[in-house]
N, C-alpha and C positions, 0 to 999 in steps of 0.2 A: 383556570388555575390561579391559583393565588401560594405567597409565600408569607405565611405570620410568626409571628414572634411565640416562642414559647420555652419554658424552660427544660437548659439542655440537660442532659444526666451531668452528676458530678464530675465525672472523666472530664469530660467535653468541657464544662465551665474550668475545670483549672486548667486544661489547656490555652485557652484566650487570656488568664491570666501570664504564664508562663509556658510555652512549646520550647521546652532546652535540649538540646540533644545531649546527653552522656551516654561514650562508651563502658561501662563499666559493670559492676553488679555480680552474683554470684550462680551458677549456672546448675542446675541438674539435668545431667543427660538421660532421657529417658525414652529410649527404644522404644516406637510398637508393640505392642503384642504381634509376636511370630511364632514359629517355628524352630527347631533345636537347631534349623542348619541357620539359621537369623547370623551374621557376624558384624562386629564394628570396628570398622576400618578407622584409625587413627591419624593426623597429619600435622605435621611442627614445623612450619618452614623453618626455623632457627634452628634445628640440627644441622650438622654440619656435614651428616650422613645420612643416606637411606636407608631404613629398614623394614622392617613386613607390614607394617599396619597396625602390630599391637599396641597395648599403652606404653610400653619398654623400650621399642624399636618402633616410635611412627615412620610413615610415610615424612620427606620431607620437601614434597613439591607439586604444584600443579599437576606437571605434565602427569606425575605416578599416582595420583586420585585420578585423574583422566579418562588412564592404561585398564582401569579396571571396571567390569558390570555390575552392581547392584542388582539385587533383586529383593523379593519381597521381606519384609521385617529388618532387612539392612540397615544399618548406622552407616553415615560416610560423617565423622567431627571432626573439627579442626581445632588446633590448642588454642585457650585463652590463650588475651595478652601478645597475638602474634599478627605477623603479616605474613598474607603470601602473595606473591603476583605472577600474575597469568589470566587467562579467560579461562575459570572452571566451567566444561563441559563434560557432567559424569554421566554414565552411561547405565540404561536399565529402566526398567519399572517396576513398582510394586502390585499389590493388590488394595482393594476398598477394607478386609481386614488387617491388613499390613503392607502399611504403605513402606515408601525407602521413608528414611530421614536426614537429612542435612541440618545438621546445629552444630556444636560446639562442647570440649570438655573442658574439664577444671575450672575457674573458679578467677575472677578477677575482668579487665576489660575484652570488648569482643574482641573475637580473631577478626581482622581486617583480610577482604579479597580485595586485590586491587587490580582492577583490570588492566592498567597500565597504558590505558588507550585505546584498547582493542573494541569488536562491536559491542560485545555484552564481557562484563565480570563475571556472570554465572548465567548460564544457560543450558535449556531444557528442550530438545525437539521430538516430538512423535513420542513424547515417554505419557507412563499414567501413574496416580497416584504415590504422589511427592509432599513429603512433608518437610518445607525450610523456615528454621528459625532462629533466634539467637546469633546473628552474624552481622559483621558492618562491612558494608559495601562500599567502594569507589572507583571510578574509572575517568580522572581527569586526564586531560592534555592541550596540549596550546594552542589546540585549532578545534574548530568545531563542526562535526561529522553525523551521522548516526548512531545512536548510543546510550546502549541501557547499563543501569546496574544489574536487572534482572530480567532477562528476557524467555517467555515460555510461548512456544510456538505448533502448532499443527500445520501439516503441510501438505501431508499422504492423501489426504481426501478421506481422511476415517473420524470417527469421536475418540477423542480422548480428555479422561476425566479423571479430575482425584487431588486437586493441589489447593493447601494449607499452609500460605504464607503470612507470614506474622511474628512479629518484635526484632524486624527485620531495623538497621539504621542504614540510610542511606544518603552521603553526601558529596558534593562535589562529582558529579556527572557530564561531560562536556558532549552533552545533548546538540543536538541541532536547535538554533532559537529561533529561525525566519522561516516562517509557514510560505514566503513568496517562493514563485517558481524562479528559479529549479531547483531550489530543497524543499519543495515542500511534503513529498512524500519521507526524504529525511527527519522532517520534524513531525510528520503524524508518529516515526517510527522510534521517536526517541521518546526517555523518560527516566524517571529512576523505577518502576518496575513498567513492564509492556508486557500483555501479553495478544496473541495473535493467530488467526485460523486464515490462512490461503490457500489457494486452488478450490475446486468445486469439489462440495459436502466435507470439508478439513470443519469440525467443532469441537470445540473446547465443554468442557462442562463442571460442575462441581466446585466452580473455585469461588475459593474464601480468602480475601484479603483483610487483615485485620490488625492495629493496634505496632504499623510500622510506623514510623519517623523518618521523612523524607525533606532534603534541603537542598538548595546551589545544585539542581538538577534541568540542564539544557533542555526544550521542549516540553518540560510538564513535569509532574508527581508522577500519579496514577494513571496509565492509560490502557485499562483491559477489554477487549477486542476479544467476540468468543467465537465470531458465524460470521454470516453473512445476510443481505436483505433475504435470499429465498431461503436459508436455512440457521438457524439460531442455537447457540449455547443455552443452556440452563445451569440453575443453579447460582447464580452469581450474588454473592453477599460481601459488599465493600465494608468494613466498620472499623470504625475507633481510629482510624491512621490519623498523624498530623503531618500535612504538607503546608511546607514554610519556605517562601524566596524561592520558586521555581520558576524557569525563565520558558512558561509556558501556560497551557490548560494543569486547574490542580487535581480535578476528580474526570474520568470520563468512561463510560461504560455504554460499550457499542455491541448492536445488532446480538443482544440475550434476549430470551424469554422472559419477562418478570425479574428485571435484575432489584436486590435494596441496594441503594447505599444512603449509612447510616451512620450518625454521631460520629462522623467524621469533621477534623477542624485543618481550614484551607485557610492561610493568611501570607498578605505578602507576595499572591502569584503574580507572575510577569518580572519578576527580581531576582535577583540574588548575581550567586558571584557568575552565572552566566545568562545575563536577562533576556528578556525577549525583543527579538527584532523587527520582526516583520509579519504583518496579515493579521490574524485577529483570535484571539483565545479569551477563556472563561474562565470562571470558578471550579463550578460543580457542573456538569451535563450530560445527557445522555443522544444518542444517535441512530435510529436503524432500532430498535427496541421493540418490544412490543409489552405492554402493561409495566413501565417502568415506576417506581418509584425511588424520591429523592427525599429524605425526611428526617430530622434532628439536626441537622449539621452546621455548624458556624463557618462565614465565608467574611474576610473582614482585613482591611489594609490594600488593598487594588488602590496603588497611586498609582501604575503606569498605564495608558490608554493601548488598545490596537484601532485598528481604522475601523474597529464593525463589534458588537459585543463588549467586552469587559465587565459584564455584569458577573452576579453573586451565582445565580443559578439559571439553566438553560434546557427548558425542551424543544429540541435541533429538529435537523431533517430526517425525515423517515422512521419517526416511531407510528406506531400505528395502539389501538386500543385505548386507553387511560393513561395518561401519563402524567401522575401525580407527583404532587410538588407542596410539601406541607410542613408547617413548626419550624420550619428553619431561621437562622440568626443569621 
């Protein structure tokens, strides 16, 4: 295995120029394709009252996005230019033709979820096709715990598959940063997004992470987890995120079939406002895989050392087949 130099797509090269986070920009909200019973639930935290969901009368709180199921062709948006705080877990699945959506309406910067400390700002268990985009994520506090911005989980021992996240912003996470015991399953479990398959035959499948902006996130960027060594995810396509100053591993994709990850730009890992402490983390790598591929992606600024690692890119324990490793910066 070798890693060579080659040139990145445009994306990717202005990112190593410039990775800035802004919230901001202008939004179109665009449904799935559904069905007539399809509805799009509305939410303002800034009203000063609740009302049903419509554009007229949102929702104006966690908990009452919460209280409600999605189903397929569903919209759940939240108002630009807002905040809400709470741990959003909504409830439902869609279909592979229509999935739910989580984004955002009108027009100006993201709506901000702010976990307020809690384990995850947004979170997904046992659901299937989920489409979340256009939102900015944070979940700081003064201590440093288990804790994602975005956490999608299996649990039941089933497959569930179908999640499309992307132009997600996520900053300030107060992750777990010390992989030493006794946090260290803490910090494998933190990140700004995680996703994750436990108990026997629980896999994940279908997921596309792509083209988020992740920062000052405790244990890591990226850390999607689909199976297990006897049983695997599929489908896994990591691309275009930039992870910047995470006080962890910045790309990591465990125990899938054939995961890519691609033209992703990692700078700065083991830093930010909550760096890393303790044991040893990476750039970019993979674990428990099998036919993994790692390729286009820029890794670049690792000032801080751990006791083991700190390299650019890494094929770990227990992949099995080919595990390529190619073109990258």
């Amino acid at each position: 295995m070798t890693t060579r130099a080659f040139p990145l797509r445009q994306s990717t090269a202005r990112g190593l120029v410039a990775a800035v986070l802004a919230l901001g920009g202008t939004a179109v909200l665009a449904p799935a394709s559904a069905s007539a019973e399809a509805s799009v639930t509305h939410v303002d935290c800034s009203r000063p009252t609740p009302g049903d969901g419509s554009p007229t009368a949102p929702l104006n709180s966690i908990a009452q996005a919460n209280a409600r199921t999605y189903g397929p062709g569903d919209t759940l948006a939240f108002a630009s230019g807002t905040t809400c705080t709470g741990s959003l877990a909504p409830r439902g699945s869609g279909t592979a033709a229509a999935p739910v959506t989580l984004t955002r309406y009108g027009t100006g910067a993201l709506p901000v979820i702010d976990g307020g400390g809690a384990p995850d700002a947004v979170s997904l268990t046992n659901q299937d096709h989920w489409r979340i985009s256009d939102l900015a994520l944070t979940n700081p506090a003064s201590t440093l715990a288990r804790r994602t911005g975005l956490r999608i989980s299996a649990t039941d021992g089933k497959a569930h598959r179908g999640y499309d996240i992307g132009n997600l912003v996520i900053d300030r996470v107060a992750g777990q940063t010390s992989k030493n015991s006794p946090t260290t399953e803490d910090f494998v479990q933190s990140a700004g997004i995680v996703t994750g398959a436990s108990g026997t035959n629980s896999t994940l499948h279908d997921v596309h992470v792509h083209d988020n902006r992740i920062s000052n996130t405790g244990g890591g960027g990226l850390k999607i987890r689909v199976g297990a060594m006897a049983v695997k995810g599929t489908g896994v396509l990591i691309e275009n995120n930039t992870v910047k100053d995470v006080g962890g591993d910045g790309i990591i994709a465990s125990y899938a079939d054939a995961p890519m990850i691609q033209y992703n730009n990692a700078s700065g890992v083991g830093n930010g406002a909550y760096p890393f402490s303790g044991g040893n983390f990476a750039g970019i790598w993979v674990l428990g895989d099998h036919n993994p591929t790692i390729q286009k992606n820029a890794v670049h600024g690792i000032t801080r050392m751990s006791v083991a690692d700190s390299q650019a890119f890494d094929c770990d324990w227990g992949n099995t087949g080919t595990c390529t490793i190619q073109y990258n910066f």
